[in-house]
C-alpha positions as CSV (number, residue, x, y, z in Angstrom):
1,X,34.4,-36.8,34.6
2,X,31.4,-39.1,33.8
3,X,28.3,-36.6,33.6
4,X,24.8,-38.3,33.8
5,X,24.0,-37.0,30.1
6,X,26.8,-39.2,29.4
7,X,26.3,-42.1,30.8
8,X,22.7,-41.9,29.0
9,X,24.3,-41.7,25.7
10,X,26.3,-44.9,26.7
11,X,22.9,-46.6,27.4
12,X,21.6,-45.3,24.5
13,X,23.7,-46.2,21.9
14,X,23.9,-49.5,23.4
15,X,20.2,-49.6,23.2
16,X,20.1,-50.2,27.0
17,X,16.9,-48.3,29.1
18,X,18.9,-47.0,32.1
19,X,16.8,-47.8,34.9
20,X,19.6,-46.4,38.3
21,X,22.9,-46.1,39.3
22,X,23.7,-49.5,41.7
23,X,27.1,-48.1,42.7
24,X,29.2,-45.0,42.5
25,X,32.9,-44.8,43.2
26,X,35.5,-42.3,42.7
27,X,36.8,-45.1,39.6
28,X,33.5,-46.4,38.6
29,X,29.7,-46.6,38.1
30,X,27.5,-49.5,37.9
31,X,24.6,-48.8,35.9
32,X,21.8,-51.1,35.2
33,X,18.8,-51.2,32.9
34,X,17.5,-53.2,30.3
35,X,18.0,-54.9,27.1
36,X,15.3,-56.4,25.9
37,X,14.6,-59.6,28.3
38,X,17.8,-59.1,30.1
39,X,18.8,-57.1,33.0
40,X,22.3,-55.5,32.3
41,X,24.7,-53.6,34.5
42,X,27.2,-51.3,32.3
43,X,30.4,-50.3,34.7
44,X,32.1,-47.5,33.1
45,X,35.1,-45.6,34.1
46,X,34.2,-42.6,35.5
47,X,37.3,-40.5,34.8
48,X,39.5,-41.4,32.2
49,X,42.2,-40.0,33.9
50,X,42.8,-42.3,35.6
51,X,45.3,-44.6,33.6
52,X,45.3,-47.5,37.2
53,X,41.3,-47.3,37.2
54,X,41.2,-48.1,33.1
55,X,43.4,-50.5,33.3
56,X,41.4,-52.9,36.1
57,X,38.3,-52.0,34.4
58,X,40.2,-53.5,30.4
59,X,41.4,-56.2,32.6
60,X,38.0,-57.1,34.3
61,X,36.0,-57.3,31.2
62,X,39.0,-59.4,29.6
63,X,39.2,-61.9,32.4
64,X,34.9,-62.2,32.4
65,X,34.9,-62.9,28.9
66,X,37.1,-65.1,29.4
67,X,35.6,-66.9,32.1
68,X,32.8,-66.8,30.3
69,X,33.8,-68.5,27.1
70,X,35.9,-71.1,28.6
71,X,33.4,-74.0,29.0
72,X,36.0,-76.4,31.5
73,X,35.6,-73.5,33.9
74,X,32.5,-74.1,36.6
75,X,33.1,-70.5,38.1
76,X,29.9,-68.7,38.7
77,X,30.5,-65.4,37.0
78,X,27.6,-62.6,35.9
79,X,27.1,-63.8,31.9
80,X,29.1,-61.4,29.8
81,X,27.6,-59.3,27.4
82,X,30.0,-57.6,25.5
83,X,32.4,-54.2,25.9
84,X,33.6,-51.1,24.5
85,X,37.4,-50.3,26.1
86,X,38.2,-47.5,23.2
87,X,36.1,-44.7,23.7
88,X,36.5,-41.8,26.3
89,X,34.8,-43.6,28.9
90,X,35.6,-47.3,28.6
91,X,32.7,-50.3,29.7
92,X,31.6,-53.1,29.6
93,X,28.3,-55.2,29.7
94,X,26.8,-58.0,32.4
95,X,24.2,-59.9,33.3
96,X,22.5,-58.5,36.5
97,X,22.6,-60.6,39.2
98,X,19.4,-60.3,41.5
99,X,19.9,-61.3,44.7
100,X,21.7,-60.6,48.4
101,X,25.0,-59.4,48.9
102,X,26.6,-61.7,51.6
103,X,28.2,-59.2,54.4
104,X,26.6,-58.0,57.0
105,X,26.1,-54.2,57.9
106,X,29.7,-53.4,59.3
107,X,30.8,-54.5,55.4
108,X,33.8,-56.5,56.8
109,X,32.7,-59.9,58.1
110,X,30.0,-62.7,56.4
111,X,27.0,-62.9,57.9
112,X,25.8,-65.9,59.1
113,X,25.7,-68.5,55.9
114,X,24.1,-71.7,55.8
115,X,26.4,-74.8,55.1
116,X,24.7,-75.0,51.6
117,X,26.4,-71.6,50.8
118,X,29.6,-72.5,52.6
119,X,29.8,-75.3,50.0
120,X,29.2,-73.0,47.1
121,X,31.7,-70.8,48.1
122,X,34.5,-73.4,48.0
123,X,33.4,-75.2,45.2
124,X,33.8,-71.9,42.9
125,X,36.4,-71.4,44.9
126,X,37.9,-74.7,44.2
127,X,37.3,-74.6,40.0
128,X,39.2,-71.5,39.7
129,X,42.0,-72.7,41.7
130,X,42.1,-75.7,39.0
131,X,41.8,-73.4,36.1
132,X,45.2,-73.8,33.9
133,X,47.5,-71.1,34.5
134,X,47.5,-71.0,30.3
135,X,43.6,-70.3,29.4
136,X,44.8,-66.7,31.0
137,X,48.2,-65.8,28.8
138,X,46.5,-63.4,26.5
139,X,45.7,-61.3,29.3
140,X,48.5,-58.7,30.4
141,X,48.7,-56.6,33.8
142,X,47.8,-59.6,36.2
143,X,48.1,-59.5,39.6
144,X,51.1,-61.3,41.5
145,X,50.3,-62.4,44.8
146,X,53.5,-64.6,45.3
147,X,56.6,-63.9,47.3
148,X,57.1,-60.1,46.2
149,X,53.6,-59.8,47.8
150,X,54.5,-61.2,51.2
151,X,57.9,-59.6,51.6
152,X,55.7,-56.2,50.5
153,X,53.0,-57.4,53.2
154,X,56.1,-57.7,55.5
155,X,57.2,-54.7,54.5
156,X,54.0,-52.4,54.5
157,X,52.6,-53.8,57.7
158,X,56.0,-53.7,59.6
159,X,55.2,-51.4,62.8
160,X,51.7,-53.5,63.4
161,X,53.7,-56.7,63.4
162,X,56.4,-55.4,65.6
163,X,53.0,-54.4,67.9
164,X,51.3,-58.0,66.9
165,X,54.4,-60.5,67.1
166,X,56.4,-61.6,69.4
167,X,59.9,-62.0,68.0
168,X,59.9,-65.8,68.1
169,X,56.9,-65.0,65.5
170,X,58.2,-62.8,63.4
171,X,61.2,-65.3,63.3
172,X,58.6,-68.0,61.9
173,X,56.3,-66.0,59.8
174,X,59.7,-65.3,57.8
175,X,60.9,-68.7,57.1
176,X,57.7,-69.8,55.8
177,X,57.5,-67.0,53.4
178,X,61.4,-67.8,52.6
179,X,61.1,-71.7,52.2
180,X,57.5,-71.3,50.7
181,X,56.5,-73.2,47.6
182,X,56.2,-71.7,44.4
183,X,52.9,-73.1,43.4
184,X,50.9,-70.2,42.0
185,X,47.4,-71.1,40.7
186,X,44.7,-68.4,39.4
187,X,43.2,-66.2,42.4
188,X,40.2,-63.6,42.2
189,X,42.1,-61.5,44.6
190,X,39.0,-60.1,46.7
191,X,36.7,-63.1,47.5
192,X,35.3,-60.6,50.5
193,X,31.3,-60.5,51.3
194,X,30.3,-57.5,49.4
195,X,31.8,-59.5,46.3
196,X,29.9,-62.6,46.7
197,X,26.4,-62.6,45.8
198,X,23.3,-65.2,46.1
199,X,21.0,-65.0,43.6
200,X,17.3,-66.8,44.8
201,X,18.0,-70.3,43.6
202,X,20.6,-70.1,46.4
203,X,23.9,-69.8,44.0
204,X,26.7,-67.7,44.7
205,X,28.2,-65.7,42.1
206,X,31.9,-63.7,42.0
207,X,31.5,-60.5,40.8
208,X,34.3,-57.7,40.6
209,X,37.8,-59.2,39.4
210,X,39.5,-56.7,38.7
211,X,42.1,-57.9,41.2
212,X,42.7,-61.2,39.4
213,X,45.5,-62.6,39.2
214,X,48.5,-65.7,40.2
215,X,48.5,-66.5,43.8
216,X,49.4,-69.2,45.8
217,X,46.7,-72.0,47.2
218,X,45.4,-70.4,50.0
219,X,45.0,-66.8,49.1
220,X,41.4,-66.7,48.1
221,X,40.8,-69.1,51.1
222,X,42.1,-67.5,53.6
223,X,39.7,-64.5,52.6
224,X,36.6,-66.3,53.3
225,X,38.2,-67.9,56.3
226,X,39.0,-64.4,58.3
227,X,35.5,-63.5,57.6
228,X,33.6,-66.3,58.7
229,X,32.4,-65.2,62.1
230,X,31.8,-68.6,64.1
231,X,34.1,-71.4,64.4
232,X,32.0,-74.3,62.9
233,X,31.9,-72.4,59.8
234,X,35.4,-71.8,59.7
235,X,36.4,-75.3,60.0
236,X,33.4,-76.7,58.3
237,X,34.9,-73.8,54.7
238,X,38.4,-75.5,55.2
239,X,37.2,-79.3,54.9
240,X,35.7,-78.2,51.6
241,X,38.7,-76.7,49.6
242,X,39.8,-79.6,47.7
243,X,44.1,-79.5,47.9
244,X,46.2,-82.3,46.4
245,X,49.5,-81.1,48.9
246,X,47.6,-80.2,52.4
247,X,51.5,-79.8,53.7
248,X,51.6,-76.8,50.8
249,X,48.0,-75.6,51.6
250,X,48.9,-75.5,55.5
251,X,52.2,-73.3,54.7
252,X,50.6,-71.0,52.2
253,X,47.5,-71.0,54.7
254,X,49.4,-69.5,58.0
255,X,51.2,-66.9,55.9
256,X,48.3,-65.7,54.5
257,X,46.4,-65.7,58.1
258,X,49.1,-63.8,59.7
259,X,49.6,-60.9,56.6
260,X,45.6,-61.1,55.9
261,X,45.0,-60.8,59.7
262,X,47.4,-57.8,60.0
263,X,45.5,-55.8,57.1
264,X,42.4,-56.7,58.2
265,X,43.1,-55.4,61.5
266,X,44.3,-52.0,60.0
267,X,41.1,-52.0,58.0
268,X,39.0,-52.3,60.8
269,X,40.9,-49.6,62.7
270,X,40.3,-47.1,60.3
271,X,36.7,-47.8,59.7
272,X,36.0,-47.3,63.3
273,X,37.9,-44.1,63.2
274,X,36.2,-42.9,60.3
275,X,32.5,-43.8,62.1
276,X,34.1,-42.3,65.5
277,X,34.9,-39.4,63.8
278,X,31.3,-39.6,61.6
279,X,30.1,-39.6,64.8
280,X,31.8,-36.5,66.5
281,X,30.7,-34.3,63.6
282,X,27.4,-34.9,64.6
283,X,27.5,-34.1,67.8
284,X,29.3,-31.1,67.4
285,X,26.9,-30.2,64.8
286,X,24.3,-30.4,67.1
287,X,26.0,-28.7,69.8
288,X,26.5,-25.7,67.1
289,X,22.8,-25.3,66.0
């Protein structure tokens, strides 16, 4: 495991002056200091045991170097500063971006965005999507969000459906995802609030793609849209997301809502058990004292 001795010898060597951890997981830490003129966050692999962890974290500084060096691509990404994938504890360098996280408290929904940053989010949203699938063919281990991921959605979120959908449904949901288009364009995977940011000239940057991969039209989209909180904004997101086949996008678009929906729903349910059962450990702690 990552030991804070460690992690200074990382900044060190890299001649970085650790200023605080940002973010501790389990799989990662996010570091940031200061390099000169630049703020920097190092993420680092926390145990290098774990072979699924190093592999998103080789992958993620692959694809932002990428991004980063391809100058067709108008995807707002943290500027990429370089990385170390051979040592014990594999890292790599960004910019650090200074600005507001876009979820609110609960972590699950957006909170309330102006139509300025509505526009930003499809726009970036909209550049990745035309990204050619071939500026990404040097990087292995990419994720596949096409039709092995809905039959798996089908498959992993089978007794909620049965509890969601009515047969006649289930009956539909299925022959979309059978008679589905196979369009698969370049997704980030996670477009969720706590992985959009807005720095203070009011752009929104993507951080944490680890989860990128080929996915069909509406993945990313469909994201945003389940966590928009008011109707307006919801139909205000969809007018901006530039498609060339709306029949396609409207397909891909109710599969998505329907599987997205279903984990969402299971997410939610086990945050509110986790806080229920936060909360009955209080109590009873106080009840014991």
């Amino acid at each position: 495991m990552l030991t804070q001795k460690e992690l200074l010898k990382i900044c060190q060597k890299e001649k970085i002056s650790f200023e605080k951890i940002i973010r501790k997981s389990n799989r990662f830490i996010l570091a940031k200091g200061r390099k000169g003129k630049d703020n920097v966050v190092l993420k680092i692999l926390v145990n290098p045991q774990r072979k699924h962890a190093k592999k998103a974290l080789i992958k993620e500084a692959k694809i932002l170097e990428l991004l980063n060096n391809l100058k067709e691509v108008k995807i707002r990404v943290p500027e990429f500063f370089g990385k170390n994938l051979k040592g014990k504890y594999p890292y790599f360098k960004e910019e650090f971006i200074s600005g507001k996280i876009l979820e609110r408290k609960s972590g699950f929904f957006f909170k309330k965005l102006k139509r300025e940053l509505i526009i930003e989010i499809a726009r970036n949203l909209n550049n990745l999507i035309k990204t050619p699938r071939f500026c990404f063919r040097e990087i292995k281990n990419l994720s596949n969000f096409s039709s092995f991921y809905f039959k798996e959605g089908l498959r992993l979120h089978k007794k909620i459906i049965d509890k969601t959908l009515t047969p006649v449904q289930k009956n539909k949901l299925k022959k979309l995802i059978k008679n589905q288009p196979k369009i698969l364009v370049p997704v980030h995977g996670e477009v969720y609030p706590n992985n959009l940011i807005e720095d203070r000239q009011g752009k929104i940057y993507l951080l944490d793609w680890e989860n990128f991969g080929f996915g069909n039209l509406a993945h990313d989209s469909a994201s945003v849209y389940l966590r928009l909180k008011d109707k307006v904004s919801k139909e205000f997101f969809l007018k901006q997301i530039d498609f060339k086949n709306k029949r396609d996008f409207n397909n891909f678009f109710r599969i998505e809502i329907v599987l997205q929906s279903i984990g969402s729903l299971q997410y939610l349910k086990s945050q509110k058990a986790y806080f229920r059962a936060k909360r009955g450990n209080k109590v009873l702690a106080k009840r014991g004292s």
